[in-house]
C-alpha positions as CSV (number, residue, x, y, z in Angstrom):
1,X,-10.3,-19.7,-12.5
2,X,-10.7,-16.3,-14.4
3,X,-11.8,-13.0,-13.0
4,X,-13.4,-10.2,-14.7
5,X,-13.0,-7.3,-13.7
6,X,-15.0,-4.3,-15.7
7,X,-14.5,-1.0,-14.9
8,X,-16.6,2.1,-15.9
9,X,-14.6,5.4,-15.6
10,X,-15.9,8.2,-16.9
11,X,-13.8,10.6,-19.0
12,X,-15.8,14.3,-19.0
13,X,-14.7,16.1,-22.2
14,X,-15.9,19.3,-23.1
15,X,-16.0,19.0,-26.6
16,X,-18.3,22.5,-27.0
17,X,-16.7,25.3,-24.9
18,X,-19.7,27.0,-24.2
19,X,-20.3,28.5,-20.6
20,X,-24.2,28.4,-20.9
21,X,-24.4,24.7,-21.4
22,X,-22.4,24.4,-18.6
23,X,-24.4,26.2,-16.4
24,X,-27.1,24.9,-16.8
25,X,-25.9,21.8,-15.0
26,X,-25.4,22.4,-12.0
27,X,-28.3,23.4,-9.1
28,X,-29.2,27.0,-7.5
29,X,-27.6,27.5,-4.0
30,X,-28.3,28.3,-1.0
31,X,-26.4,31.6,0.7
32,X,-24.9,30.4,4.0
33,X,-22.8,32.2,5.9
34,X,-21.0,32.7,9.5
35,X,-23.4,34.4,12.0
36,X,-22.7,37.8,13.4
37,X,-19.6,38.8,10.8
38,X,-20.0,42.9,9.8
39,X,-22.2,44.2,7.3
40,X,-19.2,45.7,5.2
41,X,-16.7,43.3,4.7
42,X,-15.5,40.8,2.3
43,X,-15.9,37.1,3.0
44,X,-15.3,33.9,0.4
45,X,-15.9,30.6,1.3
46,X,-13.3,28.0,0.9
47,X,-13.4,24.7,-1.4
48,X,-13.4,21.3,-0.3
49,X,-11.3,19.1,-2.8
50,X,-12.4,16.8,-5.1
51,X,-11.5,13.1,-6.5
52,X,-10.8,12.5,-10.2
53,X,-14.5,10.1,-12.1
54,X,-16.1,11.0,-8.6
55,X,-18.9,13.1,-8.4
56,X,-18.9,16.4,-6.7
57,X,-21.3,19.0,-5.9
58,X,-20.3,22.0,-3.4
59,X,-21.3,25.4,-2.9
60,X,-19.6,28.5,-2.0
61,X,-21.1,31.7,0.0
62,X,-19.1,35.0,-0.2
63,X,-20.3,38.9,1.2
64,X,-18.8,41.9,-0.3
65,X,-18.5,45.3,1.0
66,X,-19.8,48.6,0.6
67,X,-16.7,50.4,0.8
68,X,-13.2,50.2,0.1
69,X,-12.1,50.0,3.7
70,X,-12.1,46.0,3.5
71,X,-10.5,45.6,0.4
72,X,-7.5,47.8,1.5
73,X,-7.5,45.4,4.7
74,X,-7.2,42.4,2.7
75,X,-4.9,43.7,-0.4
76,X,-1.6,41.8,-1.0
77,X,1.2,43.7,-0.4
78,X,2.5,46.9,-2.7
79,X,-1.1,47.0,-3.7
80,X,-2.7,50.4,-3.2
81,X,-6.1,50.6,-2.5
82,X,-7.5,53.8,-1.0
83,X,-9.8,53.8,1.5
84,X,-13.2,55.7,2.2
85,X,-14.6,55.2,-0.9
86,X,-18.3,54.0,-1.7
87,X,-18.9,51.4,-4.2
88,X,-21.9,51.0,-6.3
89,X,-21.6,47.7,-6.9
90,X,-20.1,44.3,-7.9
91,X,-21.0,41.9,-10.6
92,X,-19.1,38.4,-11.2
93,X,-19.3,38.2,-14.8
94,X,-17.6,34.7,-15.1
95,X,-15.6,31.4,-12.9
96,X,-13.1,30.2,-15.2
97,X,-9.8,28.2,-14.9
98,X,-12.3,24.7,-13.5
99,X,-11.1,21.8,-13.9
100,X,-12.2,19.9,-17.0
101,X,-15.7,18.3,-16.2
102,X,-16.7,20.7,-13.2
103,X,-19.3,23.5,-14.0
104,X,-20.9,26.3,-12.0
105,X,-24.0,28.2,-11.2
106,X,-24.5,31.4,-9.1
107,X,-27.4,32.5,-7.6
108,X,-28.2,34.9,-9.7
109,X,-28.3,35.3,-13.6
110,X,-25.0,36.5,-15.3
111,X,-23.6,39.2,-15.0
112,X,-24.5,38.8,-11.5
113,X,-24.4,42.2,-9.9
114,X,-24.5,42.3,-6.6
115,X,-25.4,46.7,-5.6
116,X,-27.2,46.5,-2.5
117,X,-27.7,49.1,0.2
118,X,-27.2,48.9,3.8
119,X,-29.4,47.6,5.7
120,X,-29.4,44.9,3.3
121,X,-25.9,42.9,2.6
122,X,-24.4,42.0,-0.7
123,X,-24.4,38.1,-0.3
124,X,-24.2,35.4,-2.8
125,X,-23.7,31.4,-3.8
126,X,-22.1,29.7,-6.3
127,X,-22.3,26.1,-6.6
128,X,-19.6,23.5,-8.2
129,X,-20.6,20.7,-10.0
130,X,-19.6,17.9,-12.1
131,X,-17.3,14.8,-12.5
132,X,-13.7,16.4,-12.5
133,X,-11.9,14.0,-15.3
134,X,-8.4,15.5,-14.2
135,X,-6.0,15.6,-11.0
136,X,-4.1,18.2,-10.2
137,X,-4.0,21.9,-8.2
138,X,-6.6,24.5,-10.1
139,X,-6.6,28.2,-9.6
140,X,-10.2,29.6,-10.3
141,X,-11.1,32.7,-10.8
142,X,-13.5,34.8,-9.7
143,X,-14.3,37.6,-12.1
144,X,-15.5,40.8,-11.1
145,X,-16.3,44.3,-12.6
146,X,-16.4,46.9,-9.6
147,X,-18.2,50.6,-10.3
148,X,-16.5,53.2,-7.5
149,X,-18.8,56.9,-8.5
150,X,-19.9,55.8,-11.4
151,X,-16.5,54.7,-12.6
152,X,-15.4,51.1,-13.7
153,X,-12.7,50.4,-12.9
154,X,-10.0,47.5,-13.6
155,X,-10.1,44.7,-11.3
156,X,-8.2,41.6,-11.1
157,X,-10.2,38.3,-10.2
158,X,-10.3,36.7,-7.0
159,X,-8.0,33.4,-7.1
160,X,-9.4,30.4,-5.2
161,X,-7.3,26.9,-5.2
162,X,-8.9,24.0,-6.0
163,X,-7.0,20.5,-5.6
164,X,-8.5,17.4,-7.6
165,X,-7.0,14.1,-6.4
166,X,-6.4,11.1,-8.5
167,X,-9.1,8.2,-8.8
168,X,-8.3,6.0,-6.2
169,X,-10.3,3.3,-7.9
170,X,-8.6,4.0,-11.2
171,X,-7.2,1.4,-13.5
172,X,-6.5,3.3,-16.0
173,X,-5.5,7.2,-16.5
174,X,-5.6,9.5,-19.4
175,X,-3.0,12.4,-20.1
176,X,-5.7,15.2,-22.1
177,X,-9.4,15.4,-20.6
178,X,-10.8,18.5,-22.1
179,X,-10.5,20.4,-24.8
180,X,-12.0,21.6,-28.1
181,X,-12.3,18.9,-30.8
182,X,-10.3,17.6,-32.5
183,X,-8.2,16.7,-30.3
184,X,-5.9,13.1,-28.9
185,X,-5.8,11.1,-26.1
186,X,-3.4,9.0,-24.2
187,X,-4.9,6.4,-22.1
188,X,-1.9,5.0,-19.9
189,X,-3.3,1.1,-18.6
190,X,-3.0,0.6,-14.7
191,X,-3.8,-3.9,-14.3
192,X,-0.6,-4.4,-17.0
193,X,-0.2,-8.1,-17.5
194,X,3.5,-7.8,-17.0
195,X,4.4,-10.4,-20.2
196,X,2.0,-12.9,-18.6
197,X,-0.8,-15.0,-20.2
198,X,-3.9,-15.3,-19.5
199,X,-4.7,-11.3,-20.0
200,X,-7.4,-10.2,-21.9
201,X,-8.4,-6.6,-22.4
202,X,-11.2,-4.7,-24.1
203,X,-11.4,-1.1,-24.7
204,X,-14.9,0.6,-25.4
205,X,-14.1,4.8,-25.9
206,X,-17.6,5.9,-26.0
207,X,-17.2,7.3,-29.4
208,X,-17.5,4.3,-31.7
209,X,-13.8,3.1,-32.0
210,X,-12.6,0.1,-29.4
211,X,-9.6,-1.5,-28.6
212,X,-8.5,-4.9,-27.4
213,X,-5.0,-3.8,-27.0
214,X,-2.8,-3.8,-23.5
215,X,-2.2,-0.2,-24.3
216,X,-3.7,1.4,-27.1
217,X,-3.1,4.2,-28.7
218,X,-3.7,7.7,-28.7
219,X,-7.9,7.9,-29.6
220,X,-8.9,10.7,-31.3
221,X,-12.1,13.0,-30.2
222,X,-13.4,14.9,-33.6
223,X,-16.3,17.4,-33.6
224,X,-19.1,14.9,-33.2
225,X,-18.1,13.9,-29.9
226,X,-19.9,16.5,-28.0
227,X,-20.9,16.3,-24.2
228,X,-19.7,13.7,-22.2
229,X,-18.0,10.7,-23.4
230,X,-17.6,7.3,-20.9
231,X,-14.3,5.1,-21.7
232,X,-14.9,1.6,-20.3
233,X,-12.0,-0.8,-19.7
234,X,-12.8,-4.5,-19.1
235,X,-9.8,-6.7,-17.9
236,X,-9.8,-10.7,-17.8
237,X,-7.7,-12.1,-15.3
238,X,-6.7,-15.7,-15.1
239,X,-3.1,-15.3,-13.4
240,X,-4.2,-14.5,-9.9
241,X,-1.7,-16.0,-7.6
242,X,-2.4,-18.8,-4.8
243,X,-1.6,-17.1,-1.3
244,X,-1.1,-19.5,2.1
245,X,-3.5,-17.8,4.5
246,X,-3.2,-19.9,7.5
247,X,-0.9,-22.8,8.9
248,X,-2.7,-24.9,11.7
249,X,-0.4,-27.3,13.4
250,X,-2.9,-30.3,13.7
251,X,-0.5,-33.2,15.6
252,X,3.0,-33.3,17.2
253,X,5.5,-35.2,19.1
254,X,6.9,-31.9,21.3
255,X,6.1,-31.3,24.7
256,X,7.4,-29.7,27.3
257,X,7.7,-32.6,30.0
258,X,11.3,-32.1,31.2
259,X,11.5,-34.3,34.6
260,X,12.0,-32.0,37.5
261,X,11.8,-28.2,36.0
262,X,8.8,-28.9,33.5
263,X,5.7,-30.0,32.2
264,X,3.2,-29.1,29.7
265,X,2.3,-27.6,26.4
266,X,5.1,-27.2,24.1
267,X,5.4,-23.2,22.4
268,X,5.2,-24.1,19.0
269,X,6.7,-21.5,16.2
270,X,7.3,-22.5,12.6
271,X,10.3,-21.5,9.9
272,X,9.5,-21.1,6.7
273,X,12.4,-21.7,4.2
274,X,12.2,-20.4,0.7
275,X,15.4,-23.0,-0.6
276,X,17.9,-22.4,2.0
277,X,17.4,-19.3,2.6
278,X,15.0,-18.9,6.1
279,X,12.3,-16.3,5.2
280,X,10.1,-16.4,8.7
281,X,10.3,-17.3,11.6
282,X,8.0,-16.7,14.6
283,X,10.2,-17.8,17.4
284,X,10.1,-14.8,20.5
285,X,13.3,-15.5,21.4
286,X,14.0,-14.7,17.6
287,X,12.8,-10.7,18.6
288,X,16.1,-10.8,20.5
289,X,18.1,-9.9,16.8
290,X,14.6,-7.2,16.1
291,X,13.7,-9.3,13.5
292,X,9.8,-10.7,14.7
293,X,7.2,-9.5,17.0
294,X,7.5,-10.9,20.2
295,X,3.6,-11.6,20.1
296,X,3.8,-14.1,18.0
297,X,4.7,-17.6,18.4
298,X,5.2,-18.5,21.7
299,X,1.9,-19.7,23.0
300,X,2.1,-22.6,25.4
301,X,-0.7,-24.7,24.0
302,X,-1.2,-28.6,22.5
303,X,-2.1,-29.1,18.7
304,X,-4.6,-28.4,16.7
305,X,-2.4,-24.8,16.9
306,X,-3.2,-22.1,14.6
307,X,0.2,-20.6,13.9
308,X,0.8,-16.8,13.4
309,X,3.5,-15.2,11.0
310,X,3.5,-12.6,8.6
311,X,1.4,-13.1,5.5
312,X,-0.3,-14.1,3.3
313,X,2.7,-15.3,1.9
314,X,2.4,-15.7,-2.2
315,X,3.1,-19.3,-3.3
316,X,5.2,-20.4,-6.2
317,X,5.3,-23.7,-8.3
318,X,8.5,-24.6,-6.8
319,X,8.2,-25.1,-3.0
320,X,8.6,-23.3,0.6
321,X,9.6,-25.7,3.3
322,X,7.8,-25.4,6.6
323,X,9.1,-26.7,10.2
324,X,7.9,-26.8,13.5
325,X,10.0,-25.9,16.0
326,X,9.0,-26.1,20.0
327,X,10.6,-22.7,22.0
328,X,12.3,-23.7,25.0
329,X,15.1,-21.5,25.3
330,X,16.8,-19.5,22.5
331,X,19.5,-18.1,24.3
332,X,20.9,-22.0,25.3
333,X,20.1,-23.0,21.8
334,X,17.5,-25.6,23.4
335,X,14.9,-25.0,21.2
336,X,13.7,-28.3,19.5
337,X,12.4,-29.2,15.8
338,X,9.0,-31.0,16.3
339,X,8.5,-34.4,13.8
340,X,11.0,-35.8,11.0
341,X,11.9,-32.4,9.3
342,X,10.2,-29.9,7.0
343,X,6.8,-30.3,4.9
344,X,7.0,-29.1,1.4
345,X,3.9,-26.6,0.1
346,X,3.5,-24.7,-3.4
347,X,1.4,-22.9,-5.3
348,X,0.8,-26.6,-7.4
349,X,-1.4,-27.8,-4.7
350,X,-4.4,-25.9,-5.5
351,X,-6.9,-24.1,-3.6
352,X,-8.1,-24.9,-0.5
353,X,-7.3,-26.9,2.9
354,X,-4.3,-29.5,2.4
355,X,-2.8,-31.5,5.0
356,X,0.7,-33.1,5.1
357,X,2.8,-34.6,8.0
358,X,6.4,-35.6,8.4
359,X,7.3,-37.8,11.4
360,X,5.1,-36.8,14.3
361,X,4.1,-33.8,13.0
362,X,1.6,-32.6,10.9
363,X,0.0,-29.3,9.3
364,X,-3.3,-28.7,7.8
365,X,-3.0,-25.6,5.5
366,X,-5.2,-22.6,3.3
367,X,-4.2,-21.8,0.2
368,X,-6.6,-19.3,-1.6
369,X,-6.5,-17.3,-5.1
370,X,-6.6,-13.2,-4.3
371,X,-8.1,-11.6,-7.0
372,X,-7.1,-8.4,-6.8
373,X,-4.4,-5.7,-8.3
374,X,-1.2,-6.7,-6.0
């Protein structure tokens, strides 16, 4: 059985560092901002995070003053900013420090001066945009120009954190993502085949070279890669492992007909033995040494019994051995072992439902591939 699993993750690289392009991305905004906050004041919007390959698209409102008086309130401290002062205006001339793959737009062209008189308040927007092709914490910044009386004076940028989270769908990762070409990258493979057969891989970078290496190496990004370049990784998988799903106990010879103190169903558990070493077991009475859920096992009913126990348990080629066991009392060491001993399952019986008995016992089991990165 082989699995193919392709996966299209798209690698954003900058390859012409030009702010214009970038711009021009990304849609106009909308101002929106808290009801009822003062005309002079300075208010920036936060930034919801992002996930590396994923698309995002956010926008950010801020006001700013018409004096002095809320900067001073809001300067860090040893930082003097006197107050009572008029300013003419504000203008954010640039964002910088994104993350590779992200671009902006404000509402207004660049510089975008924002000089407004009250009535009328000195709101904006800028939105964020893109496919961020790195994780990591980001400081942007803002960066302004402020004229006080006609006088410009130096002013450092307003720092805003922005956290990108790693591709949760990733199967592969790269260590550059931006730059200006020429330039390397490392592409670090996430489904490694471990040294087993039946891997295949094939590498597609998006700027005419391809691999069909595990891990390739570094690929280099020259001058005519401009824009946005995709990287596709597609895996073949024939290894996937056989898992037992579920145990149903479909006949046995235990019961729970003990002449004057009881009659009935018997409480079937099961042991699962991996050699001689016991690696389940479902028995309550076993929760005593806080070793199993109490839920499970003890259940008072006749077969066919769908058992319960921790899984899906991977199968190898050389075999578990299963018994049934009827609870009757742990703590006397009365508990008995249901048919003529254990029933032997591996991974070499194949997929599906298989049935097997020994004595008066028997168990009809599911054994299925999971395809999937374990």
């Amino acid at each position: 059985m082989k699995v193919k699993l392709v996966s299209i993750l798209f690698l954003i690289i900058f390859l012409i560092c030009s702010i214009t392009d970038m711009q021009a991305q990304c849609p106009g905004c909308t101002i929106s901002l808290p009801a009822g906050i003062p005309a002079d004041t300075v208010l920036v919007d936060t930034l919801p995070y992002a996930y590396k390959n994923q698309y995002y698209q956010e926008e950010m409102s801020f006001r700013l003053p018409y004096t002095s008086d809320p900067l001073a309130a809001v300067a860090p401290p040893g930082t003097n900013v006197p107050t009572g002062l008029s300013i003419d205006y504000f203008e954010i001339q640039s964002v910088t420090g994104l993350p590779p793959g992200l671009a902006w737009v404000g509402d207004r062209t660049p510089p975008m001066r924002y000089d407004e008189v009250s009535p009328d308040t000195r709101d904006g927007c800028i939105t964020l945009c893109g496919i961020p092709a790195a994780a990591g914490t980001y400081t942007i910044n803002v960066n302004l120009e402020i004229q006080v009386s006609g006088f410009i004076f130096p002013t450092p940028p307003i720092p805003l954190e922005f956290i990108v989270y790693p591709d949760t769908n990733a199967s592969f990762i790269t260590n550059t993502s931006s730059g200006c070409a020429p330039f390397f990258v490392q592409i670090s493979n996430l489904l490694p085949s471990n040294g087993l057969s039946g891997f295949s891989y094939q590498w597609d970078f998006g700027n005419g070279q391809s691999s069909t290496l595990e891990n390739p190496d570094s690929v280099e990004f020259t001058l005519a890669d401009t824009g946005m370049v995709a990287i596709t990784q597609t895996v073949v998988i024939d290894t996937f492992p056989f898992m037992l799903e579920t145990i149903v106990v479909t006949a046995s010879d235990c019961n729970d007909d003990i002449p004057f103190i009881s009659q009935g169903a018997p409480d079937m558990y099961i042991k699962i033995f991996d050699g001689s070493t016991e690696i389940i077991n479902t028995d309550p009475d076993f929760s005593i040494l806080g070793t199993i859920d109490p839920s499970l096992g003890e259940n008072n009913e006749y077969a066919p019994d769908t058992m319960e126990f921790p899984g899906p348990l991977r199968l190898k080629t050389t075999p578990y051995l299963v018994e049934v066991w009827d609870d009757d009392n742990a703590i006397l060491n009365g508990d008995d072992q249901c048919g003529g001993g254990a029933i032997s399952i591996s991974a070499l019986d194949g997929q599906g439902w298989h049935s097997a008995s020994n004595g008066g016992v028997s168990i009809s089991r599911s054994e299925e591939r999971r395809v999937g990165k374990e």
